[in-house]
N, C-alpha and C positions, 0 to 999 in steps of 0.2 A: 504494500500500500504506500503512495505515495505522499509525502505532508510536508508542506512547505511554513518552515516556524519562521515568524518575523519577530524584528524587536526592536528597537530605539524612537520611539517613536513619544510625545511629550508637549509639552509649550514651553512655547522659548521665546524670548523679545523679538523685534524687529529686528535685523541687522544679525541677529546670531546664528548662531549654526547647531546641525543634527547628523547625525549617520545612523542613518536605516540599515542593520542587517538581515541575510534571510540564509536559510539554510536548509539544505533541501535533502530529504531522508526519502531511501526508498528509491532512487531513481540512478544509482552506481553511477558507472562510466558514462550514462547516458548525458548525465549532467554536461560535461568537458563539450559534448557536440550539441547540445540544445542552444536555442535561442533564450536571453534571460534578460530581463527586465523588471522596472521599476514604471507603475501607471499610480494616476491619480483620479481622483473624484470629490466630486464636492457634489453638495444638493443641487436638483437640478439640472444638472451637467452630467454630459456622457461623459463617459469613465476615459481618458488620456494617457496618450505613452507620454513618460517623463526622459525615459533613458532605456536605453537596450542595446546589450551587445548580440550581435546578430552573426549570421554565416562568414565566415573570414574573419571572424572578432571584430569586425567592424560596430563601429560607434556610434549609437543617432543618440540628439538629444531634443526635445522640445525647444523651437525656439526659446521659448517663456523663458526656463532654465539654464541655457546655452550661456556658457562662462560662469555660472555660480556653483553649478551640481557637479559630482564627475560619480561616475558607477564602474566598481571593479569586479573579480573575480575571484577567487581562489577556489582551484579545479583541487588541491589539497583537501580541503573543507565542505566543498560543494556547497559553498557559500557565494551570496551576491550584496555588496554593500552600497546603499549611495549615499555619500556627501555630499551635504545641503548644505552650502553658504550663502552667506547677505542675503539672510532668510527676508520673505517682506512679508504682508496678511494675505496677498493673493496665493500666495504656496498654503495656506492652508488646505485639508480634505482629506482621507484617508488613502492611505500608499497603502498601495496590492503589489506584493512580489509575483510576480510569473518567467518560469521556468517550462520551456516546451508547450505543453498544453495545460499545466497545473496551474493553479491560481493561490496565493495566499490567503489569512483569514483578515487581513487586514490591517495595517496600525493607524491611529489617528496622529496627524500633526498640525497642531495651533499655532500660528505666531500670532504675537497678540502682545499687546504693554498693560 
């Protein structure tokens, strides 16, 4: 069975920073070759890619994001982390990890003063 655990997720002022971790059990070697990302959502709003490293370890990022987040790997761990800087209120909503076709349960992120 597959289960993808998240974690860092919190309120933080404007301007600060978070890293989201995710970790993905159940899914071996298959990890290293999947597609792996970080989406966002808020109320209202269809669910968004933030960041994903995609086939060739290529990189996208949401404009929105582009130059403040960066999203890694560790094929060690079968772990995916992003780093959130110069956090503002529009980055708030809950971060969904996905891994291939699996989806996270969720973390919430607030910026807020």
């Amino acid at each position: 069975q597959v289960q993808l655990v998240e974690s860092g997720g919190g309120l933080v002022q404007p301007g600060g920073s978070l890293t989201l971790s995710c970790t993905a059990f159940g899914l071996g070697s298959l990890f290293s070759f999947s597609t792996v990302g970080w989406h966002r959502q808020v109320p209202g709003k269809q669910r968004e890619m933030v960041a994903q490293i995609g086939d060739g370890n290529i990189i996208n990022y949401s404009d929105t994001v582009k130059g403040r987040f960066t999203i890694s790997r560790d094929h060690a761990k079968n772990a995916v982390d992003l780093q959130m800087n110069s956090l503002t209120a529009e980055d708030t909503g809950i971060y969904y990890c996905k891994v291939h076709k699996y989806w996270g349960q969720g973390t919430q992120v607030t910026v807020s003063s």
